[in-house]
Structures are given as structure tokens and as C-alpha cells.
FIKE-257907 format. One record per residue (C-alpha): x, y, z. Coordinates in Angstrom, 1 decimal. Example, Ala and Ser with C-alpha at 12.3 -4.5 7.8 and 13.67 -1.06 7.14 Angstrom:
# residues 2
+--------+--------+--------+
|      u |      v |      w |
+--------+--------+--------+
|   12.3 |   -4.5 |    7.8 |
|   13.7 |   -1.1 |    7.1 |
+--------+--------+--------+
END
This chain:
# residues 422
+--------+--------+--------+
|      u |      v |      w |
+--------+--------+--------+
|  -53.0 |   32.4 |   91.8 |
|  -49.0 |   32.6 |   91.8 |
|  -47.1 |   30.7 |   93.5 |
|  -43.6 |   31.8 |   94.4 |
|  -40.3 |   29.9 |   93.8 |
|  -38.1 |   28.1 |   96.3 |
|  -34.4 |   29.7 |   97.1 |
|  -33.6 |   26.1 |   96.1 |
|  -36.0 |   25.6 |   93.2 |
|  -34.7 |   29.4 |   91.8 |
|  -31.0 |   28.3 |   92.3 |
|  -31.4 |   25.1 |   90.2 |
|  -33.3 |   27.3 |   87.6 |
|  -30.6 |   29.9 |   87.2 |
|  -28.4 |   26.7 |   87.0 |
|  -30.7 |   25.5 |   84.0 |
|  -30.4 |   28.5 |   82.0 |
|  -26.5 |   28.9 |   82.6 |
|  -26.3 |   25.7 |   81.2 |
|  -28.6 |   26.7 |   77.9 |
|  -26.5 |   29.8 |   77.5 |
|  -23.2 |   27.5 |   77.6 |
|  -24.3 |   24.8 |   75.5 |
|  -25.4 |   27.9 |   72.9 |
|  -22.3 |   29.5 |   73.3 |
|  -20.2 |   26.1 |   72.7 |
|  -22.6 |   25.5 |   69.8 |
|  -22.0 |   29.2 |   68.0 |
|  -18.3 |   28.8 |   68.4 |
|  -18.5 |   25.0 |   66.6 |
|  -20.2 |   26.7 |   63.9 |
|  -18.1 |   29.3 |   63.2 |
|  -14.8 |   26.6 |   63.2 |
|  -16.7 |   24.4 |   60.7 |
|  -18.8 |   27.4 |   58.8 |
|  -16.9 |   30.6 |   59.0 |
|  -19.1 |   32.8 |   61.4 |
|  -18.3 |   35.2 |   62.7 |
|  -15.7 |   37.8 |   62.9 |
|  -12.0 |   36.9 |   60.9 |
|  -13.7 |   35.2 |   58.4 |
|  -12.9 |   36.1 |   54.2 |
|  -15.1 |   35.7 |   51.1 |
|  -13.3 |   35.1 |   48.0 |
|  -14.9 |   34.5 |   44.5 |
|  -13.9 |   31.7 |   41.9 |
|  -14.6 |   31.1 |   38.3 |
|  -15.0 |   27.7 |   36.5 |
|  -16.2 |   26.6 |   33.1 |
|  -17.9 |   23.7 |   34.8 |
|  -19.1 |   23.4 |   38.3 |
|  -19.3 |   19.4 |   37.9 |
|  -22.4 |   19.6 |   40.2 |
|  -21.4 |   21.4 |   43.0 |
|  -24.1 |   22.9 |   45.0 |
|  -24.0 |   25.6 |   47.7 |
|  -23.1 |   24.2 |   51.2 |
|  -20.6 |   21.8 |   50.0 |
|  -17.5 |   22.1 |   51.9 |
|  -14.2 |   24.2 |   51.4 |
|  -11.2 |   22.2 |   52.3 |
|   -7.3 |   23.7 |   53.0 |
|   -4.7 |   21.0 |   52.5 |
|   -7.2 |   18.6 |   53.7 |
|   -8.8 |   20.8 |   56.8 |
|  -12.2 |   21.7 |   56.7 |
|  -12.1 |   25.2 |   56.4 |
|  -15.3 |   26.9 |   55.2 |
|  -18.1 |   26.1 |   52.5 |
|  -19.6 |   27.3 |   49.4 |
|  -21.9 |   30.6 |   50.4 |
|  -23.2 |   31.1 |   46.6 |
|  -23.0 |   30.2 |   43.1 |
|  -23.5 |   33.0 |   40.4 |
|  -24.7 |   32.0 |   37.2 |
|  -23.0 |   33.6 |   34.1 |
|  -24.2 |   36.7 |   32.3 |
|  -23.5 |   35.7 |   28.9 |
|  -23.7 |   32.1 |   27.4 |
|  -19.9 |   31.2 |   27.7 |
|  -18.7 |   33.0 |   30.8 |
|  -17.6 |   31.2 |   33.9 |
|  -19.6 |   29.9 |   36.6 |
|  -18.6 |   31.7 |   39.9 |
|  -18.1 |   30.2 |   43.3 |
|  -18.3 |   32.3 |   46.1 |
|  -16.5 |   30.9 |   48.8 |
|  -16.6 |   31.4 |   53.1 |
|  -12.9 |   30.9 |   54.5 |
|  -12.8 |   30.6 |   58.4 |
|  -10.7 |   33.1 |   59.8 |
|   -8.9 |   30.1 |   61.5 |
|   -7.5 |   29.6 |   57.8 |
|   -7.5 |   32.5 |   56.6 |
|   -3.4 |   33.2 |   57.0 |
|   -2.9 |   29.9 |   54.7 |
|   -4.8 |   31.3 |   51.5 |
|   -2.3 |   33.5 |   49.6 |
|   -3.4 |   35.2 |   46.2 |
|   -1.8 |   33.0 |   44.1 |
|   -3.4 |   30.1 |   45.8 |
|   -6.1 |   27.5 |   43.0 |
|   -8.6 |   26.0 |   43.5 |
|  -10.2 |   22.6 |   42.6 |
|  -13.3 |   20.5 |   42.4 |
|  -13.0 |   17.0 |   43.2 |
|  -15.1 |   15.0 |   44.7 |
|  -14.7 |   13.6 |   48.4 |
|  -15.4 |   10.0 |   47.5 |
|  -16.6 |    7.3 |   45.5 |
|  -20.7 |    8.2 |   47.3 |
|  -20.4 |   11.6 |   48.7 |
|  -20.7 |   14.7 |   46.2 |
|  -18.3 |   17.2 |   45.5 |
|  -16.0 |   19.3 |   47.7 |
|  -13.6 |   22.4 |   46.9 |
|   -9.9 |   22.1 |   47.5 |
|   -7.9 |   25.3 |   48.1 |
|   -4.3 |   24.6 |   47.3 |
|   -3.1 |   27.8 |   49.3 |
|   -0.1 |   29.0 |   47.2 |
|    3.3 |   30.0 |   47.7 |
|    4.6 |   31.5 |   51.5 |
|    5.8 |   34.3 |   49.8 |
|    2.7 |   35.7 |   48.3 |
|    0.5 |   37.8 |   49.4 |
|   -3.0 |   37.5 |   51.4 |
|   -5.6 |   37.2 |   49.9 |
|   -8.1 |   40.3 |   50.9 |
|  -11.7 |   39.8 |   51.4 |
|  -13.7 |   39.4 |   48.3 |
|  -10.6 |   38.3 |   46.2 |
|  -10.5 |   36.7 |   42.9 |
|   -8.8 |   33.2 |   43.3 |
|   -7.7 |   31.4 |   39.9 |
|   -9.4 |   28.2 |   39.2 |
|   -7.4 |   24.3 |   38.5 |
|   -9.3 |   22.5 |   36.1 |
|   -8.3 |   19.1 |   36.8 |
|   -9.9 |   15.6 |   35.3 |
|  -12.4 |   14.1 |   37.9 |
|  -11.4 |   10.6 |   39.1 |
|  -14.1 |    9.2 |   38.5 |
|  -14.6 |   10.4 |   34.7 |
|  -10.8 |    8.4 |   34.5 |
|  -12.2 |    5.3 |   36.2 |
|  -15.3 |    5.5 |   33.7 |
|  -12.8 |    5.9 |   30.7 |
|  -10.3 |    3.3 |   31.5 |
|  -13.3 |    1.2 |   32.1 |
|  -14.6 |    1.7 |   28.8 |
|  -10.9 |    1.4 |   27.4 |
|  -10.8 |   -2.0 |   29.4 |
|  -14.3 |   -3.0 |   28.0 |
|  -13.2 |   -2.2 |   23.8 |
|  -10.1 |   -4.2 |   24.8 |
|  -11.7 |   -7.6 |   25.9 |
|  -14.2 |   -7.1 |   23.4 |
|  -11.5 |   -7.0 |   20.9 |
|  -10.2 |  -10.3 |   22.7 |
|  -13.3 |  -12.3 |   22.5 |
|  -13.2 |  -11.5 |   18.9 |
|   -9.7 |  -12.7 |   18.3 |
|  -10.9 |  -15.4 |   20.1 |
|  -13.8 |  -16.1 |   18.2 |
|  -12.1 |  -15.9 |   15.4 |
|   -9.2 |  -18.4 |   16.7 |
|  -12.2 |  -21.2 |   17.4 |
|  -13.9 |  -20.5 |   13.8 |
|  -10.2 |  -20.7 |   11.9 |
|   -9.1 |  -23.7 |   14.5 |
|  -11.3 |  -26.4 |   11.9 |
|   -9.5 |  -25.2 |    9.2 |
|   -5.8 |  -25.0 |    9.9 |
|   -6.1 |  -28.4 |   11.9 |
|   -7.7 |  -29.4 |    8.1 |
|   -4.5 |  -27.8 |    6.8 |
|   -2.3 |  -29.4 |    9.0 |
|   -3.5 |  -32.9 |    8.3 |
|   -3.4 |  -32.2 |    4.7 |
|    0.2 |  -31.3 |    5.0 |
|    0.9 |  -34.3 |    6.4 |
|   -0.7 |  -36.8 |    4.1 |
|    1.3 |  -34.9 |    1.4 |
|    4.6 |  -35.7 |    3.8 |
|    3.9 |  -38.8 |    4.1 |
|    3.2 |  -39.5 |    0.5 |
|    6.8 |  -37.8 |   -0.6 |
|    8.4 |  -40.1 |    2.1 |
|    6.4 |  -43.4 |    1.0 |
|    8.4 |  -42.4 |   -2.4 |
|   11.3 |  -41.9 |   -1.3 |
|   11.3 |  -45.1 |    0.9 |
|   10.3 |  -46.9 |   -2.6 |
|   13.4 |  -44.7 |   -4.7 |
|   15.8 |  -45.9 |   -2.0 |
|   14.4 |  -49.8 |   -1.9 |
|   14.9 |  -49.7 |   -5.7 |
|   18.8 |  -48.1 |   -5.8 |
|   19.0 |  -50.8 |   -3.3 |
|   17.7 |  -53.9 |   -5.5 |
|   19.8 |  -52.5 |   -8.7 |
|   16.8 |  -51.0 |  -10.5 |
|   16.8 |  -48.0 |  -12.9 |
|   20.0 |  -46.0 |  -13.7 |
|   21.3 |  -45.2 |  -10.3 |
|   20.6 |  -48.7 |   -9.0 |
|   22.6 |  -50.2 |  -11.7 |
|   25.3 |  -47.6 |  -11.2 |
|   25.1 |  -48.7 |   -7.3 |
|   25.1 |  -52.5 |   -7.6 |
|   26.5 |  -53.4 |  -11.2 |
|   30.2 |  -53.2 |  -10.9 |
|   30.7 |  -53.8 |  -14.7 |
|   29.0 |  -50.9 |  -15.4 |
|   30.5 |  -49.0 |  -12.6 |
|   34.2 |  -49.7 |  -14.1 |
|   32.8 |  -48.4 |  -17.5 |
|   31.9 |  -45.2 |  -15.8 |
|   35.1 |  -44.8 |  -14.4 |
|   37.5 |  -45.8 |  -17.5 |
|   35.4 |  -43.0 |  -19.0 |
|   35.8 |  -40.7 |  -17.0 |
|   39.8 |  -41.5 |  -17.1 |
|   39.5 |  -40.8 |  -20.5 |
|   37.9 |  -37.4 |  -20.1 |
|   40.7 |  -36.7 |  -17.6 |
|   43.4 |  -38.0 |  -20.1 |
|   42.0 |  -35.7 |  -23.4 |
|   41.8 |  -32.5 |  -20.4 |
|   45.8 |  -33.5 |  -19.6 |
|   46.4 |  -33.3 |  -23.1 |
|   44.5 |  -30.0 |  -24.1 |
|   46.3 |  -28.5 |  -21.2 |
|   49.6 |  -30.0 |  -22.1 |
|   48.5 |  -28.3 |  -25.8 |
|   48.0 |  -31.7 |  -27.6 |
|   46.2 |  -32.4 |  -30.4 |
|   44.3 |  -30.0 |  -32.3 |
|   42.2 |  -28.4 |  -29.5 |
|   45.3 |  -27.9 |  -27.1 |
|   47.5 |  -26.6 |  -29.8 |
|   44.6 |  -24.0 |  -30.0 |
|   44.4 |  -23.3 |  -26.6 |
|   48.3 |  -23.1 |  -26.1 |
|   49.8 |  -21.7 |  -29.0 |
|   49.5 |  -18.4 |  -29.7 |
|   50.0 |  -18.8 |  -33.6 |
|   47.5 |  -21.3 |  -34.0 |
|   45.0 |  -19.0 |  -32.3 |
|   46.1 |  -16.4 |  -34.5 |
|   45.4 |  -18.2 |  -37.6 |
|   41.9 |  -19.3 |  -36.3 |
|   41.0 |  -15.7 |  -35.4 |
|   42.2 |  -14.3 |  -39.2 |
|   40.1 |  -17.4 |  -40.6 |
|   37.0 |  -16.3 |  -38.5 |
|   37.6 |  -13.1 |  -39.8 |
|   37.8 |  -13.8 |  -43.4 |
|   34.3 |  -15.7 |  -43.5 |
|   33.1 |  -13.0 |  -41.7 |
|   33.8 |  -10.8 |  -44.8 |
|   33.1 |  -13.0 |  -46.9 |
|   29.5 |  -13.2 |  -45.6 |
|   29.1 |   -9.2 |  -45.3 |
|   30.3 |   -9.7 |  -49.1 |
|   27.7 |  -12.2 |  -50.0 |
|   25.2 |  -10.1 |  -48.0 |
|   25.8 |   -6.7 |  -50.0 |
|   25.6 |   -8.6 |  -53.5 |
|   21.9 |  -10.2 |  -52.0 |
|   20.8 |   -6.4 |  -51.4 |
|   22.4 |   -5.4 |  -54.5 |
|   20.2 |   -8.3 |  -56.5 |
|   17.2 |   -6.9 |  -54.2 |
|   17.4 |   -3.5 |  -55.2 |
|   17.5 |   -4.5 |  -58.7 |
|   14.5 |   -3.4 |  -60.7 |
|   13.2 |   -6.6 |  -62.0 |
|   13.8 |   -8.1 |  -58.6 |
|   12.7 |   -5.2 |  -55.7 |
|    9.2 |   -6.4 |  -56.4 |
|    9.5 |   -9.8 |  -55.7 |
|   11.7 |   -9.4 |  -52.5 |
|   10.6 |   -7.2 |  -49.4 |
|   12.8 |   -6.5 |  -46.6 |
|   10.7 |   -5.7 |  -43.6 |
|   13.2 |   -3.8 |  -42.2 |
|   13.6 |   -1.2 |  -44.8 |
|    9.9 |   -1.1 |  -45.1 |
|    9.3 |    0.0 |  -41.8 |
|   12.3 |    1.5 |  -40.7 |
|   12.5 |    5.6 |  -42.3 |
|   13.9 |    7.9 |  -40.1 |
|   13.3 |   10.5 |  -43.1 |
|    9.4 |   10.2 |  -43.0 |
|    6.8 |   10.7 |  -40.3 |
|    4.8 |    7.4 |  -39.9 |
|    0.9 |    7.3 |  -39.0 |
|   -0.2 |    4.2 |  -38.4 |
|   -4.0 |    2.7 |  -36.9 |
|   -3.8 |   -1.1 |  -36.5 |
|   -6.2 |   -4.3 |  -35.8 |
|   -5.8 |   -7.3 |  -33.9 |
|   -5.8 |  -10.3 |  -36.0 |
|   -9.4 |  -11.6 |  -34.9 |
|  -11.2 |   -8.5 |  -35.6 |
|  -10.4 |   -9.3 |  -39.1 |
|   -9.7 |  -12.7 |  -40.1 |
|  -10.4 |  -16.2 |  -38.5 |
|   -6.9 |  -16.8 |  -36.7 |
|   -4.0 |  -18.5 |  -38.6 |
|   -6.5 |  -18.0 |  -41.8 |
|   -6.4 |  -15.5 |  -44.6 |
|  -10.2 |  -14.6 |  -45.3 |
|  -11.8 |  -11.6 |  -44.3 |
|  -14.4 |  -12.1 |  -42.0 |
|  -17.6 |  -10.2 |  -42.5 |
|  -17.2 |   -7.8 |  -39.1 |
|  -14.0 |   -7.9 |  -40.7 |
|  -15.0 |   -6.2 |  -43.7 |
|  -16.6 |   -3.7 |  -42.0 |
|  -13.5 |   -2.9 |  -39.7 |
|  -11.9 |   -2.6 |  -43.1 |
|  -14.1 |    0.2 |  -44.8 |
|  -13.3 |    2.3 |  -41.0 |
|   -9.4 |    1.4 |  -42.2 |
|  -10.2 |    2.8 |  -45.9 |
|  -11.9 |    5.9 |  -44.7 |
|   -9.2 |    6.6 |  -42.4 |
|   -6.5 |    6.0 |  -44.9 |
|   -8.4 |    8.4 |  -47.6 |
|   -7.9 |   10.7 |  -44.8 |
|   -4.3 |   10.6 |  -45.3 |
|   -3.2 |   11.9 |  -48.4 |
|   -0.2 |   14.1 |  -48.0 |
|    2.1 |   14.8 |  -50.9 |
|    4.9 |   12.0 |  -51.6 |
|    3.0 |    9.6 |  -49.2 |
|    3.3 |    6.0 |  -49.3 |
|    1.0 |    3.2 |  -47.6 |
|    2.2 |   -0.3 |  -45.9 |
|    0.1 |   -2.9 |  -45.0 |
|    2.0 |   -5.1 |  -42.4 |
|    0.8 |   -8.2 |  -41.1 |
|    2.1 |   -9.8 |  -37.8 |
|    1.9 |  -13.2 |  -36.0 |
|    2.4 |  -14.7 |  -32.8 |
|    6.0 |  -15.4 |  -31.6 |
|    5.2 |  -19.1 |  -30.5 |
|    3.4 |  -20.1 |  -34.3 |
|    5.8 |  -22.1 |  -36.7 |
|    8.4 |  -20.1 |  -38.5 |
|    7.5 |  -21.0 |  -42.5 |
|    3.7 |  -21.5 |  -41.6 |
|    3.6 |  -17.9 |  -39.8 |
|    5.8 |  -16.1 |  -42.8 |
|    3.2 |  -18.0 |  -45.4 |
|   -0.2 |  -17.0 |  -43.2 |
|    1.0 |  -13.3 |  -42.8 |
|    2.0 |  -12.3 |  -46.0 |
|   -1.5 |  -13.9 |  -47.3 |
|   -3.1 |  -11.4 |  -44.8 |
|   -1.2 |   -8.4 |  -46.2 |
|   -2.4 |   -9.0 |  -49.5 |
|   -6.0 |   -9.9 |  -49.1 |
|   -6.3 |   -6.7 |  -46.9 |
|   -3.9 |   -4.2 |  -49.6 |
|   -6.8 |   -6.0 |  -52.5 |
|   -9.7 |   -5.3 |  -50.4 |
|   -8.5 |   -1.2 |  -49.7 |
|   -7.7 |   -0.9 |  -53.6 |
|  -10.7 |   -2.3 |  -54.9 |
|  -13.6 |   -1.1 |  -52.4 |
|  -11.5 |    1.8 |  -51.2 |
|   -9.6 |    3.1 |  -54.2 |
|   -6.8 |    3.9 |  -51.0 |
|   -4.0 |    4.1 |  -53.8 |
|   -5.4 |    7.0 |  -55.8 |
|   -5.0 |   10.3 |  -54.6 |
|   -6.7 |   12.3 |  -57.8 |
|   -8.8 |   12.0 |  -60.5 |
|   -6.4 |   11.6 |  -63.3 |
|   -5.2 |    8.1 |  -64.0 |
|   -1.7 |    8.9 |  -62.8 |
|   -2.7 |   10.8 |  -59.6 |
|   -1.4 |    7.2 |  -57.4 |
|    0.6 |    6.6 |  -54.6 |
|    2.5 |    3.2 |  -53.8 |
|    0.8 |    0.6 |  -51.3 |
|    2.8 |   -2.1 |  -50.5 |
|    2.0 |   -5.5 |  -48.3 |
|    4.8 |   -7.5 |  -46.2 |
|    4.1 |  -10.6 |  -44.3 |
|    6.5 |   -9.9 |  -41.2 |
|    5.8 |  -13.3 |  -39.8 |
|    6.3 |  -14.6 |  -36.4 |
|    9.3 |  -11.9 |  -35.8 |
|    9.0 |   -8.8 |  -33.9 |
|    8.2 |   -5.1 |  -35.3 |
|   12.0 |   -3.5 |  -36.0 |
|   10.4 |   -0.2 |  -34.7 |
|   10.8 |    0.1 |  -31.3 |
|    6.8 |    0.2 |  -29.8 |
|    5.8 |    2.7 |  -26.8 |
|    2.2 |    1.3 |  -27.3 |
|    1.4 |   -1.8 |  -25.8 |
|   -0.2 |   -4.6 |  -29.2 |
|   -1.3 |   -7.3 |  -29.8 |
|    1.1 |   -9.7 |  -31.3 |
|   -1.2 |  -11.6 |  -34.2 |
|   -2.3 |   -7.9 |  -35.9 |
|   -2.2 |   -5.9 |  -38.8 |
|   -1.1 |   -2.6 |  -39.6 |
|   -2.1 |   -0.2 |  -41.7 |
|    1.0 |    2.7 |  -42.3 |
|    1.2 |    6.2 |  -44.1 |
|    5.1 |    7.4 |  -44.3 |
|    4.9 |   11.2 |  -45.0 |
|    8.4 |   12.3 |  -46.4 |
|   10.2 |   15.2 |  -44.0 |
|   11.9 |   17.6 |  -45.6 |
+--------+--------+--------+
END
């Protein structure tokens, strides 16, 4: 059964659906202000190493307008290729997007996800067409800074509850210190207080000097005296100030000075002359002339004085000994034509003078015996006269006359092979 409408009932429905079709209207037009629907609207593409999480929907903004949203996100062909944003621009906006316009990812706020921000370019460039290629502007994400400055901030104070740690574990000890320091102050005052009571009271040198006036005056008429005998030098009294002030005098003192000066270079030439005498040359060594020949090439292996005798003693040790045979071989090793061997022994700078000259020419010999008789170091054939010299010197507490580039031991001994250069 129908039942048929009312002129007044069919007036308030056409009403009804005026309304719906205004409301839908109103509804399509939001949508394609907030979305990009509709007719005017631009796609344009954008590529990005990193998409930061962007998903499709999220909104396109123009200088802080909403102006569109993400339509679709195309995943690269290749492993490496950018990520590309396809974007819908509202034709509303479309004049302000230029081709030279970039675009960036940020996000909207500290809860909401990300958004993309078109800066739109320069007025004088071009528009951009539908489907164009926009270039992308990487820039850091706030909240990555905020993360790394908070980490930054975190390493710092942990750095400053270390120091501070460290502070409280030290603050025992340099409040030890401190106290330490000032018993030691106190105690250097305490003595001083005590010096000063005791210059006071006349006591010890100073204290006399202070408080006796007898011996005060003494001090003073000497001094006067010292003054007086300066006055006179000056003046060119007596013997000393006729050599300071007249010329002659000086001259005579500087000829005498002279004169025993040649007379000692004399007296030294006649000792070396007595040296070098046959009968003599064996009974006197000069270190010196021993050691020092610029004409020969010297080879020399040497031994502290412990690794062969008991120190400031002249017995060979047995590990002594057996250092000596290694010396023996090494000289037998050595036999060059015209070759000579010396066997120098050496003490230590601080020992006595005589006792040190005594010890070391002891050592010289006992060691020159030892490579003779168990070594056989002075023959260099097998007929009787196939010899060369070997020679010992006790050098004493005095220093090598060669100049050393080796660092040695100062209590040693040396065994040396001088090979004449022609």
C-alpha cells in the first residue's frame, strides 16, 4: 500500500536533500583546499637519501601553509639510489613553487611525525610543471641535535663528577700536606726565635759580635787596618803597591816568571832525555806516549775492574781468569806486522792519588804475566825471536789522554794492539 506525500512533507524533503548536496559540496571544496583535489592541482617528485620516517599522507607545507600531502613513496631500484617522494601541491599554491624551489623534512613538533617543507625558490624562476623534479635540502633533524647535545651535556657532567670524585679522594691528602708544611714552618720559626734569643743574650759568634763591645772595637781596628794596607797598595806602597803601580817593577816580575818558566821546560826536556835513555826507558813509563800514536791504528777490548780482580786488589779472580783466556784468544787474533800490545790499567777518579798509581800498575802486570805465560800473547812465530813487545802502565786515578767516544767504566783495564800506518 503507498501512501503519497504531503505538498508540505515533499517541500521539507527537497529542503533535506538540498541541504545534503550543500554540505557535500562544502565538504569536496575543504578537501581539495587541504588535499589537492581537484582541477589546478601539480604533482612533483623528490629524492632523499633518507626519508627519516615519513609516510604517505603526511602533510606538504609552503612557507608554513598547508598546501598538499605526500601521494606516494617510491622505493629505490638499486641499493643506494634515492628514496622518492611524490608530492600533491594544491592549485591554490601552485604559483608559489618555482623550479628551483627545495625541499625539506622536519618534523612538526616535539609528538607529531614528520611534515615536508617546500621552500618555494626565487620570484624569478620558473614554474614548476606538473610532474617536476624538485631538488632535495638535507638538513639535521632537531631532535637528532637535542639528542646529541644531550649526550654532549651528559659526557660533560660525567667528566665533572669525576673531577669531583677525584677532588674528595685527593682532599685527605693535601690537607695531610698542608699540615705537614706547617709543622715544618713552625719548626724553622721555633729556630729562628731560639737564633735571635741567643744573638740577644751574647751567645756564639754573632752574639758576641752584638753585645761584646771589646770585641766589636777589635773588629773594627781590623778592619781599619785592611783599609789602611788597601790606601797604601793603591797609593803604590810597599812591595805589593809598587807592583801594582809601577810599570818597571811589573816588568821585572813578568821577565822573572818567565825565566822559571824556562827553566822548568829545561828541567822537563833533561827528565825525558834521562827517560829515553836505554838503561832508564824501562823503568820509567809515560802514559801519555804509551797511548797517545797518531802513527798507528789502535784496537783495543777492555774489562771493568770487577770482572777481573776484587776491587782496589791485584789478584785475579777465578771468573777473572776465565775473562782473561777470552782477552788472550782475542789478542792471538791480532798479530799484524810491527804490532805492539799495552796493557793499561785504570782507577776511579775519587780513590787516593799514590794508593791508586800503586793498585793499577800491580793490575797491569799481574794481567801482562797471566797473557804471557798461559797465552804466549808476546810471540807471534815459532822461532825464538819471532816476539812482539807488551808493555803494562798503571795509569792511576787520572783520566785516559785519548779522547773516548765510548762510554767506560772508570776502574778497568785495557788491553791495546797499536798497528803501525804506513
Amino acid at each position: 500500500m503507498s501512501r503519497n506525500l504531503t505538498r508540505t512533507q515533499a517541500a521539507l524533503l527537497g529542503c533535506l536533500v538540498l541541504a545534503t548536496l550543500a554540505l557535500g559540496w562544502s565538504g569536496l571544496m575543504l578537501l581539495n583546499e587541504r588535499s589537492g583535489f581537484g582541477g589546478g592541482s601539480i604533482h612533483a617528485l623528490v629524492g632523499f637519501d633518507d626519508v627519516q620516517g615519513v609516510e604517505v599522507g603526511a602533510r606538504v607545507r609552503i612557507q608554513g601553509m598547508d598546501a598538499g600531502e605526500i601521494e606516494a613513496i617510491h622505493p629505490p631500484e638499486n641499493p643506494g639510489d634515492k628514496v622518492k617522494l611524490q608530492l600533491r601541491i594544491g592549485a591554490k599554491y601552485r604559483h608559489l613553487v618555482r623550479d628551483d624551489a627545495r625541499v625539506q623534512i622536519a618534523s612538526d613538533n616535539l609528538f607529531a611525525g614528520k611534515i615536508v617543507r617546500i621552500l618555494p625558490g626565487s620570484p624569478n624562476g620558473r614554474l614548476l610543471e606538473d610532474q617536476g623534479e624538485l631538488q632535495a635540502d638535507v638538513q639535521p633533524d632537531i631532535l637528532d641535535q637535542v639528542a646529541q647535545a644531550a649526550l654532549k651535556l651528559n659526557k660533560l657532567l660525567t667528566e665533572v663528577d669525576g673531577t669531583m670524585q677525584a677532588f674528595r679522594s685527593n682532599g685527605q691528602s693535601v690537607t695531610e700536606e698542608l699540615a705537614s708544611a706547617t709543622k715544618r714552618l713552625n719548626t724553622v720559626l721555633t729556630k729562628a726565635d731560639a737564633t735571635l734569643d741567643s744573638i740577644d743574650k751574647g751567645e756564639g759568634t754573632l752574639g758576641k759580635l752584638v753585645k761584646d763591645d771589646a770585641l766589636y772595637k777589635e773588629l773594627t781596628e781590623a778592619l781599619a787596618q785592611v783599609k789602611g794596607a788597601m790606601s797604601d797598595v793603591r797609593s803604590g806602597e810597599g812591595t805589593l803597591g809598587k807592583l801594582v803601580k809601577s810599570n818597571e817593577a811589573y816588568g821585572e816580575a813578568i821577565a822573572s816568571l818567565q825565566d822559571v818558566r824556562r827553566m822548568a821546560n829545561s828541567v822537563k826536556q833533561n827528565s825525558d832525555a834521562i827517560k829515553a835513555l836505554p838503561v832508564v826507558r824501562s823503568y820509567v813509563v809515560d802514559p801519555a806516549k804509551e797511548l797517545v800514536r797518531p802513527d798507528c791504528k789502535r784496537i783495543r777490548m777492555w774489562y771493568a775492574e770487577k770482572d777481573l780482580f776484587e776491587p782496589g786488589k791485584a789478584v785475579l779472580t777465578a771468573n777473572g781468569k776465565r775473562t782473561l783466556d777470552e782477552g788472550g784468544a782475542w789478542l792471538n787474533q791480532q798479530k799484524f806486522p810491527g804490532a805492539e800490545v799495552v796493557i793499561a790499567s785504570f782507577a776511579e777518579p775519587t780513590q787516593n792519588g799514590d794508593f791508586a798509581a800503586t793498585v793499577t800498575k800491580k793490575q797491569s802486570e799481574v794481567v801482562m804475566e797471566y797473557l804471557r805465560s798461559q797465552h804466549s800473547v808476546h810471540r807471534t812465530g815459532w822461532w825464538w825471536w819471532s816476539t812482539r813487545p807488551v808493555r803494562s802502565i798503571g795509569c792511576g786515578n787520572a783520566e785516559s789522554p785519548v779522547p773516548e767516544t765510548e762510554k767506560l767504566a772508570a776502574a778497568r783495564i785495557e788491553l791495546l794492539v797499536f798497528v803501525p800506518q804506513k
